[in-house]
Each structure stands twice: as structure tokens, then as C-alpha cells.
C-alpha positions in Angstrom: 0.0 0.0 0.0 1.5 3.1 -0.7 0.4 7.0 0.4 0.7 9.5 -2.3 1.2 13.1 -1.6 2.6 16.2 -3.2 5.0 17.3 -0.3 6.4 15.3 2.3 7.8 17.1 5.2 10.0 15.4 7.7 10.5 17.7 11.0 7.7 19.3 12.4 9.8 22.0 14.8 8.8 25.8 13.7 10.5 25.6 10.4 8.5 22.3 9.1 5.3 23.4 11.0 5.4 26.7 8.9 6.5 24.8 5.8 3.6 22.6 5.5 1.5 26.0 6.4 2.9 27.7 3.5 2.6 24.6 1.4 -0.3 23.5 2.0 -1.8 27.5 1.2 -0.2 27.5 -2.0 -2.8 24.5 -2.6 -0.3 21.3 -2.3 -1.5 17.7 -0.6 0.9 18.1 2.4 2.0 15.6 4.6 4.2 16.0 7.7 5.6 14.0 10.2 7.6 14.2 13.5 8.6 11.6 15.9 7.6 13.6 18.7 4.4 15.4 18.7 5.3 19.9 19.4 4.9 20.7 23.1 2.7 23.7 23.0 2.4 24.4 26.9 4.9 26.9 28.5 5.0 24.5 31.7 5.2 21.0 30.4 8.1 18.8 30.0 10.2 19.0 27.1 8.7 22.8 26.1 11.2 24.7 24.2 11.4 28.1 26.3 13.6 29.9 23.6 11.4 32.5 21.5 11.7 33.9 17.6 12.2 37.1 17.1 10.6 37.3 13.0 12.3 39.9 11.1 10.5 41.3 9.0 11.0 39.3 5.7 9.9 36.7 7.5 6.9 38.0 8.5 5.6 38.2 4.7 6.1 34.2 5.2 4.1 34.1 7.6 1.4 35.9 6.0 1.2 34.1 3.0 0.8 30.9 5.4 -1.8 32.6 6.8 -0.2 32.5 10.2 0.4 35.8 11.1 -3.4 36.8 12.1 -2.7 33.9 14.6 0.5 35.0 16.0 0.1 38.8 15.7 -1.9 39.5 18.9 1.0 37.1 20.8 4.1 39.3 19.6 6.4 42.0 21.1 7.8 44.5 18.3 11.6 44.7 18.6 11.7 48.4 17.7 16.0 48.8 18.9 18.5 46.4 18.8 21.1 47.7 21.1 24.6 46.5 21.6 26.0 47.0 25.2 30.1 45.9 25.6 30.7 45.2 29.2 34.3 44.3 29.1 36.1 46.2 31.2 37.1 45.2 34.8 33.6 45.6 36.3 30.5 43.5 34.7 29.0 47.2 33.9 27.4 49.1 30.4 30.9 50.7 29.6 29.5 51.3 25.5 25.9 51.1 24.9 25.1 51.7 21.1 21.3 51.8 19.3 20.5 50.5 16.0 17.1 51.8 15.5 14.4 50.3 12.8 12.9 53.8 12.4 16.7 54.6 10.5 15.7 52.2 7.5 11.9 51.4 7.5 8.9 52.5 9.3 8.3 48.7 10.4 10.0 47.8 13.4 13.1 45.0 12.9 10.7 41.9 13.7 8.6 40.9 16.6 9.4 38.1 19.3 7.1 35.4 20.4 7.9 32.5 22.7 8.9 29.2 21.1 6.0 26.7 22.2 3.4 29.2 21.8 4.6 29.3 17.7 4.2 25.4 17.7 0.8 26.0 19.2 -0.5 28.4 17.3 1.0 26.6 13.7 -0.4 23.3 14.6 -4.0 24.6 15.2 -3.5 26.0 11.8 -2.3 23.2 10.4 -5.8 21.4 11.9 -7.5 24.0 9.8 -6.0 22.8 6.5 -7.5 20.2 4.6 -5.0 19.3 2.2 -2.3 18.9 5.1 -1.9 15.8 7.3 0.0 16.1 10.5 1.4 12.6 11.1 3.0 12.8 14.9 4.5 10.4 16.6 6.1 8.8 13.6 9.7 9.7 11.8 11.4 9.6 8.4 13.1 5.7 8.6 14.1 5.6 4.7 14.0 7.7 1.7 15.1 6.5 -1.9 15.0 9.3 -4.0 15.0 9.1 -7.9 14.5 12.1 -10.4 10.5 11.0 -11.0 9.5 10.1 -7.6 10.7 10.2 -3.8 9.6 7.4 -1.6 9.7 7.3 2.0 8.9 4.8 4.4 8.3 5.9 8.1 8.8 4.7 11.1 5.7 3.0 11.6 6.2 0.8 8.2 4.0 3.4 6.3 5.2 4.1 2.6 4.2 7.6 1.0 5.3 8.7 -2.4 6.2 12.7 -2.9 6.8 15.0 -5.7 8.9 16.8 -3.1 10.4 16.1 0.2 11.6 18.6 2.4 14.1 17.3 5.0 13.6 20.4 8.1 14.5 17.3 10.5 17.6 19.2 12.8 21.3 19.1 12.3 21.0 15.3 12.5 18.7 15.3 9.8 17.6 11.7 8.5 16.9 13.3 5.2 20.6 14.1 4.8 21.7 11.6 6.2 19.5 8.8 3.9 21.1 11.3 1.4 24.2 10.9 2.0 24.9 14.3 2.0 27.8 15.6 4.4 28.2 18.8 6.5 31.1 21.2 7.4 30.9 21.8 11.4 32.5 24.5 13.4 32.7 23.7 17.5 33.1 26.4 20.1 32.8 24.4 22.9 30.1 26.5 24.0 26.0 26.1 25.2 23.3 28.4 25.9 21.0 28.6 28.9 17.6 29.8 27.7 15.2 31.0 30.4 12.6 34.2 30.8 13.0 36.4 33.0 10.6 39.4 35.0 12.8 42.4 35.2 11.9 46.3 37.4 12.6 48.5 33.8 10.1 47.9 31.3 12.3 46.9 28.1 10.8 49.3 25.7 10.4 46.7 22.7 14.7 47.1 23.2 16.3 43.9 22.4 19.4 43.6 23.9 22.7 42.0 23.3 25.7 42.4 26.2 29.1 41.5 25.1 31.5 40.6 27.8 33.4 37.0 27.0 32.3 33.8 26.7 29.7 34.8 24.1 26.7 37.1 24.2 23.8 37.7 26.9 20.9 38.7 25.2 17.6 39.9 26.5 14.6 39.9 24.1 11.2 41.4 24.6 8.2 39.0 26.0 4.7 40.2 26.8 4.4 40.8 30.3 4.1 38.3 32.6 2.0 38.6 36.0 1.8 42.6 35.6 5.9 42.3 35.3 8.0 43.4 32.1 9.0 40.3 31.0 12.2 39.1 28.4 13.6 36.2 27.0 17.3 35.6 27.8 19.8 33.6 25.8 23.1 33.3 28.0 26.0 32.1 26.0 29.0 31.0 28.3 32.0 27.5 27.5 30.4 24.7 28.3 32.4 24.3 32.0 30.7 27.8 33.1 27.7 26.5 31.5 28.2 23.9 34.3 29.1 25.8 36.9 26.3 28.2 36.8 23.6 25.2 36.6 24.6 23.8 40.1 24.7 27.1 41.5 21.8 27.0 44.1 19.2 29.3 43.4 20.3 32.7 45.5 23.8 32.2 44.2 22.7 31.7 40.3 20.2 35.2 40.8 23.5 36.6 41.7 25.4 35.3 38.6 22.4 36.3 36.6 22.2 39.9 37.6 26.0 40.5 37.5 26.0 39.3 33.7 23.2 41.6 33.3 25.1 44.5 33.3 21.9 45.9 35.5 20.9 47.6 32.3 17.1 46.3 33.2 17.4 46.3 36.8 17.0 43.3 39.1 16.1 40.1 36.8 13.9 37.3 38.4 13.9 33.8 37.1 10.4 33.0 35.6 10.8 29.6 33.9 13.2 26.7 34.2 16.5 26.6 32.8 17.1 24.6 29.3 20.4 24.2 27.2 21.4 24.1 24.2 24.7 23.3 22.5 26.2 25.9 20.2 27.8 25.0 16.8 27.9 25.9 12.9 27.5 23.6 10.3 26.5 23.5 7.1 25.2 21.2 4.7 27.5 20.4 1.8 24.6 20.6 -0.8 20.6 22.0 0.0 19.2 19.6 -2.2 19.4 15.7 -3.6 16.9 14.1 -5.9 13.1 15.5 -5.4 14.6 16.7 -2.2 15.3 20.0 -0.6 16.9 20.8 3.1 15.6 23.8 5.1 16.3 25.0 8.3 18.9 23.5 10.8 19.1 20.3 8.4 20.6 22.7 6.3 22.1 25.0 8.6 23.4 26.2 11.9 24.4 29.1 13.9 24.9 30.3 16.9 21.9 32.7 18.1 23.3 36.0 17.5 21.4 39.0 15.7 18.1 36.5 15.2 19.3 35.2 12.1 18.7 31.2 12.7 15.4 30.7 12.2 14.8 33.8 9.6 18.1 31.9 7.2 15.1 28.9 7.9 12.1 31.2 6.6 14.4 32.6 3.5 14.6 29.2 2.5 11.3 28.3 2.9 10.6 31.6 0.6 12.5 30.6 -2.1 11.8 26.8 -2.1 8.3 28.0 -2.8 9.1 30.4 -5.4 11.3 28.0 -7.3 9.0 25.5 -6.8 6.0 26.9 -8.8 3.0 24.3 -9.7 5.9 21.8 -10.4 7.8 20.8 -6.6 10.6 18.6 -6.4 11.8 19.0 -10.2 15.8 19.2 -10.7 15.6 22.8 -12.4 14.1 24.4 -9.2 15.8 22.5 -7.0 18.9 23.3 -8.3 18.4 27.1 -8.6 17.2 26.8 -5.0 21.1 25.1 -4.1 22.2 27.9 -6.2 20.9 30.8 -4.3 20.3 29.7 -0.8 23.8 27.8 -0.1 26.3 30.9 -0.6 24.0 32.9 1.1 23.5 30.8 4.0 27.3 30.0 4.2 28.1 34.0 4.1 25.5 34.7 7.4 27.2 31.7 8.9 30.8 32.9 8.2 29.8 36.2 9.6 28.0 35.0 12.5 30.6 32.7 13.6 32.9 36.0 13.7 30.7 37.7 15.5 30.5 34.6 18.2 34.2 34.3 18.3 35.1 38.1 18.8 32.2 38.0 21.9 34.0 34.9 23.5 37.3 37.1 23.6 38.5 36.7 27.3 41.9 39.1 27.6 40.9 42.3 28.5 43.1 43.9 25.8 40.7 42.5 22.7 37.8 43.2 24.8 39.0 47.1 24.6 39.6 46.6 20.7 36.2 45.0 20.3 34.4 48.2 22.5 36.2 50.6 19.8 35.4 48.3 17.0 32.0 49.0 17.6 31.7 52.5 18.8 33.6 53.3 15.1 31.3 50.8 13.1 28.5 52.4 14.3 29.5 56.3 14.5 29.1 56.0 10.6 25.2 55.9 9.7 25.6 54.8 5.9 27.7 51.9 7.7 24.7 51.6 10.3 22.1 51.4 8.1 24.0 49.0 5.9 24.7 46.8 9.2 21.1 47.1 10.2 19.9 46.1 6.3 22.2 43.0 6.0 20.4 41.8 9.3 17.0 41.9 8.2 18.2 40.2 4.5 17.6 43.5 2.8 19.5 44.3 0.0 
């Protein structure tokens, strides 16, 4: 017995939920499927308890998923990205800069919403959708993929036949793997501890990244939580601090917490549990294989600087779909696809991974250089608003 179906996406973390949303809109027979059915409650085990922050390119995505409507009321604008470098001897603001959307668009950057409360809101559209089937609680086991046809048999022993199939299964990807396609990693021995936090300044839709070493400490704007301004933060440390700061009891880790801060929101309070991740780049050494294209992290990874991760994922949802037309999976559009999104992808992550590196500096001397580095950069506005552009994916 064999399951046809236009699309076939394995993965269904925010990049696959919104691909079979924009799929199945354009009018395509969707199927997706995820070993694990999406945690969409804030408290329950397994919730992921980072948050997006859309930049505005992705947002037009969204749209033509019908999503946004969904996710709008949900969503903080990020109106400033500032850049704080706390370097110097004390763990204190010593260069604070502003890049302001309001310079280059009268949009602001993006707005932030919480990570389970996407996979919520995506999966109740998804429910909406005739033409798409959310298999969950079964996986990709096998894909043989030939220039007429892919066919994949799942976990549970279920074959289905695609036109296409989209591999947005992580940076283990079966899909690549089954592909035999390889990937280019970079290590820093690094993780991140994402949390939220309740703070005493409201954060004035600021998002904010403080460089001191180790890697960046960012805090991102959340609704408010319990009458409290509320923000997501992504701490960045080497995977021994990492340690350290987990067995920390609780009064001790507040202190940790607040000193990293740079106080620049006043007193932080710990709202949700601690999660970590692991921090790497890779790269895929091709996007695509036969009928088959690779979004998201299967294709790609960086480290969470300048909210570029999961909007590299939605650029290449956007141009799989263009390329893909009435006619998925064919070699022409495929292979423009590989054509456009790979060097792009591989510039962001070349850049990023500078970016991550010079934050981790530890002597105090390249801290200084790094504080001047930036107060020069942004002193020029043509350079700002370049900087800024390159960010969203503007050109």
C-alpha cells in the first residue's frame, strides 16, 4: 500500500510546521511528520522556552501561510536592537550603542514570540487545513530518491510517495543523512542557557545584546508576565561555566544572573526553568538531492546571534516556494534553489561565527579593541544602516 502526496515534510519543529502551512496554502497535498508530537504548553516537560524574534522578511512568510493573524496578537515588536560591551574590569554598560528600525523602515526589525506558543498556534492552523496531514509520533526511517518520484517509508512501516520532500529534520537530519549528504561543522565548545525572565525597567520593545566574553547575553522582549516586564534571555558561556552556573543554588545563580546583566534592566527574576542548548555551525554540503530539498537547521546552523537562525530557515522556505512553482521537487528548481540559498547561508554563517568568536574574547586587551570596533562601526550611519539592512536580508 503506498500514500501519495505532493509534499512530504519530515520535521515538524517551527520551520516544518510553517513549511507545511505555506505549502499547503499554495494549494499542495501536504504531509508532515515528526517523531515527537510539538509541546505547546509553556509548563510541560520538554517545552522549548527559547522564543523567535521574525524579522521582518519573515513576517511576509508568515502571511502568505496565513499564520500571522494567529501569532500577531502574541508578539512584542523589537523596535531597537542595542549592543551593550561590558568588558572592562567591572561587569557594567561601559559602551551602549542603538541600531534603530525607524533609520531604514517604518516597520519595526521583527517581533518576538515564545517558542511553544509558535508550535501552538502553527499546529492549530495546520488542523484548519484540509489538504495537510500532521502525522505525529512517527519519523522519516528511509528515503530513496529518484529524479520522478521520492519514496519514504516511516517509522511505523507506512510508505508515501512525494513529488517533493523537504528534509527540516535538525542538524542530524535523516533526510541528509538517507542522502548521503555531508556537513562542514565548526565547534566552540560552547551552550546556551535559555530562560525568561521578569525584570523592574520595562524593556521598551529594546532587544538587547551584552558582550563581555564567553559569548553574548541577550535579552529579548516578551509580553508581560503577571503585571511584570517580561524578556527572553539567551546566556551564551563555554560549556564548564555552562556547568558551573547550573549547580549554582538558586540565591547564588540570581547573583550570577544579575551580575552578567550588566543591570541595564534592573534586578532580573527567574520565571521559567533553565534549558540548554549546544552551540555550533554547520553546514550542509549541498541543500538539495533528488526530489529533495533541506531547510532550516538540516541545512544549517548558527549560533543565536542577531536573530538570524530561524529567519536563514524562513528565507529558504521563501524561495523553495518560489522555485518550486506548480511543479515541486523537479531538478531545475531544485537546483536554482542550491544555487541561491547555499552561498547565502554560508556568508550569514561565516559572519556569525565572527561575531560569536570576537564576543568569547577573554583578555581584556581585545575586549578594549572590540568596544572601539563597535563604537567606530557604528559612529558612521551609511555603515549603520548598511549593518542594520544586512540583518533583516535586505538588499
Amino acid at each position: 500500500m503506498m500514500d501519495d502526496t505532493d509534499i512530504l515534510i519530515s520535521g515538524g519543529g517551527i520551520a516544518g510546521l510553517v513549511a507545511a502551512a505555506a505549502f499547503g496554502a499554495a494549494g499542495h497535498a501536504v504531509t508532515l511528520v515528526d517523531p515527537a508530537p510539538p509541546v505547546t504548553d509553556e509548563g510541560a516537560e520538554g517545552a522549548d522556552l527559547r522564543s523567535t524574534a521574525f524579522l521582518q522578511p519573515s513576517v511576509t512568510v508568515l502571511k502568505a501561510a496565513g499564520l500571522w493573524d494567529g501569532l500577531a496578537p502574541h508578539a512584542t515588536a523589537l523596535q531597537i536592537m542595542r549592543i551593550i560591551d561590558a568588558g572592562g574590569d567591572l561587569s557594567q554598560a561601559r559602551l551602549s550603542r542603538d541600531f534603530d528600525a525607524s533609520e531604514i523602515s517604518d516597520q519595526p526589525f521583527g517581533w518576538n514570540l515564545p517558542n511553544w506558543l509558535l508550535k501552538r498556534e502553527i499546529a492549530a492552523r495546520l488542523a484548519s487545513l484540509p489538504n495537510v496531514r500532521f502525522l505525529q509520533g512517527v519519523g522519516t526511517a528511509a528515503l530513496v530518491a529518484r529524479d520522478a518520484e521520492a519514496l519514504v517509508t516511516l517509522t511505523d512501516g507506512t510508505r508515501i510517495r512525494a513529488r517533493l520532500v523537504i528534509g527540516a529534520d535538525g542538524r542530524n537530519s535523516p533526510v541528509r543523512t538517507a542522502l548521503g549528504i555531508g556537513t562542514r561543522t565548526l565547534r566552540y565548545g560552547q551552550k546556551a542557557l535559555a530562560f525568561a525572565v521578569t525584570h523592574d525597567r520595562p524593556h521598551e520593545n529594546v532587544s538587547t545584546e551584552i558582550h563581555r566574553s564567553g559569548g553574548p547575553f541577550t535579552l529579548v522582549p516578551l509580553p508581560d508576565r503577571d503585571g511584570k516586564p517580561c524578556s527572553a534571555v539567551v546566556w551564551m558561556e563555554r560549556g564548564p561555566e555552562v556547568a558551573r552556573l547550573r549547580a549554582l543554588p538558586p540565591g547564588d545563580f540570581a547573583d550570577a544572573l544579575n551580575t552578567r546583566s550588566a543591570g541595564v534592566l534592573g534586578h532580573l527574576t527567574q520565571a521559567t526553568r533553565l534549558t540548554e542548548w549546544p552551540i555550533i555551525s554547520q553546514i550542509a554540503d549541498s541543500f538539495t538531492g533528488p526530489r529533495t530539498a533541506l531547510i532550516a537547521e538540516a541545512a544549517h546552523v548558527v549560533p543565536p546571534i542577531g536573530a538570524q537562525g530561524l529567519n536563514m530557515s524562513l528565507a529558504d522556505l521563501a524561495d523553495l516556494l518560489a522555485l518550486s512553482g506548480d511543479r515541486p521537487g523537479e531538478k531545475a528548481g531544485l537546483d536554482a534553489y542550491n544555487r541561491r540559498r547555499r552561498p547565502e547561508a554560508m556568508a550569514r554563517l561565516l559572519g556569525i561565527d565572527a561575531l560569536n568568536r570576537t564576543s568569547m574574547i577573554a583578555a581584556r586587551p581585545l575586549r578594549d579593541l572590540r568596544a572601539a570596533a563597535l563604537g567606530s562601526l557604528y559612529a558612521v550611519a551609511p555603515v549603520r544602516k548598511l549593518l542594520m539592512r544586512a540583518g533583516l536580508g535586505m538588499h
